[in-house]
C-alpha positions as CSV (number, residue, x, y, z in Angstrom):
1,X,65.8,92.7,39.0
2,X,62.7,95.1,38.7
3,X,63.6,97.1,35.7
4,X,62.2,101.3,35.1
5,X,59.3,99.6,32.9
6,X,59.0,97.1,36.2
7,X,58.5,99.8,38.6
8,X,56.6,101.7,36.5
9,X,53.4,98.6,36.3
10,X,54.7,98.4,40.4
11,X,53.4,101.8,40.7
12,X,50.3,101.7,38.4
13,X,49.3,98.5,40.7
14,X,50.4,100.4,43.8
15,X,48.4,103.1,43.5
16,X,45.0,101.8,45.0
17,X,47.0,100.4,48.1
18,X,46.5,101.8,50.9
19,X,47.9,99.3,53.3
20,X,51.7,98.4,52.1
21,X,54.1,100.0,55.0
22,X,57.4,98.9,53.5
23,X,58.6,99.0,50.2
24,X,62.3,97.4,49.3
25,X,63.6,98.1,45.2
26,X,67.0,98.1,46.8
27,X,69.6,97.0,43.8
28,X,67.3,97.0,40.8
29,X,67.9,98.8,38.0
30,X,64.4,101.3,38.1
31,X,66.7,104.4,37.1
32,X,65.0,107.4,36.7
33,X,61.8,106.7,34.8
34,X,61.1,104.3,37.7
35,X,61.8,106.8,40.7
36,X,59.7,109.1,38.4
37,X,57.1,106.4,38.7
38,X,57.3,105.3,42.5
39,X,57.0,108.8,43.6
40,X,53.6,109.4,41.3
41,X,52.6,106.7,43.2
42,X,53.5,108.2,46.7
43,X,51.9,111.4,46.4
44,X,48.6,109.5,47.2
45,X,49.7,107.4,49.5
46,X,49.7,107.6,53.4
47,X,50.5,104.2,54.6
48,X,54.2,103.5,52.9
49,X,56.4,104.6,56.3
50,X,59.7,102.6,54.4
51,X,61.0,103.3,51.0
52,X,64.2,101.6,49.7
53,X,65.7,102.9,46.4
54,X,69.3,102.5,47.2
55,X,71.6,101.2,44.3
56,X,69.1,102.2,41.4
57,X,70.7,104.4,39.4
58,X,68.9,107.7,40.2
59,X,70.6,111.0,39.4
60,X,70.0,114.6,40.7
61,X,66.6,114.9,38.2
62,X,64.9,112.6,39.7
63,X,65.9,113.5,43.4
64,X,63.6,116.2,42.2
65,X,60.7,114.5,42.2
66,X,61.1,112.8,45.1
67,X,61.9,116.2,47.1
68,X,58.1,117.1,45.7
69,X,56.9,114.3,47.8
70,X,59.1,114.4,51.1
71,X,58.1,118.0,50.5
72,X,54.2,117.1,51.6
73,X,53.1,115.7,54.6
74,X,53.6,112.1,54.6
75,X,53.5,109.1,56.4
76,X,57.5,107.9,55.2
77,X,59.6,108.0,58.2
78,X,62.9,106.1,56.5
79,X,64.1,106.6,52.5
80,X,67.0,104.6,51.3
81,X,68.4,106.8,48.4
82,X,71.9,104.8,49.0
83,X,74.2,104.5,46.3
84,X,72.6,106.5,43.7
85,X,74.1,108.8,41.1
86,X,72.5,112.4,43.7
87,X,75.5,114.5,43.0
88,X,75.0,118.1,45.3
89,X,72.3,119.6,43.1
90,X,70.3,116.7,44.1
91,X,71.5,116.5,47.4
92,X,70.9,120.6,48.0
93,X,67.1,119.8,46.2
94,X,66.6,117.3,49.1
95,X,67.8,119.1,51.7
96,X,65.8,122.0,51.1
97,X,62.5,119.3,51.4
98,X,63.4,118.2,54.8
99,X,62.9,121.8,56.3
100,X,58.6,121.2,55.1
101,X,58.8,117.3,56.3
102,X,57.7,116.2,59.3
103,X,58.0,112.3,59.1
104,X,61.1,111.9,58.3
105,X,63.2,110.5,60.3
106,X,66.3,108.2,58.4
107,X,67.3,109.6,55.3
């Protein structure tokens, strides 16, 4: 299981990558320090078209974050947020995201 202090070095090494299409953390237990972490590492990035997150313990804060990043242009045409603790704040920060993003294309 790739723990929040896991994804956080994922990330760190991530961030010179500029090649990586997909990206599975699906069931790990990254929480929100690690989606904090991944998405740091996605505002550079213009390669990663999959991101899986599903099952990882991420709540409304940190769906946040990620809305900063769908909110740019980006090259992610599928994110996995399955199974997450995104109660309707989260969900309403998301949504509001996906009127600027052009990529994606399963949520």
């Amino acid at each position: 299981l790739v723990s929040r202090a896991g994804a956080t070095a994922l990330s760190r090494a991530l961030v010179k990558n500029k090649t990586l299409e997909t990206l599975i953390l699906f069931s790990n237990q990254i929480s929100d320090v690690g989606a904090k972490a991944i998405a740091s590492f996605l505002v550079d990035n213009t390669s990663l078209a999959t991101l899986s997150l599903g099952r990882n313990q991420i709540t409304d804060s940190r769906a946040e974050v990620l809305s900063i990043y769908l909110s740019n242009q980006c090259a992610l045409t599928t994110l996995d947020i399955f199974k997450n603790q995104i109660g309707g704040a989260g969900a309403e920060i998301l949504a509001a995201s996906l009127f600027r993003n052009t990529s994606l294309q399963i949520l």
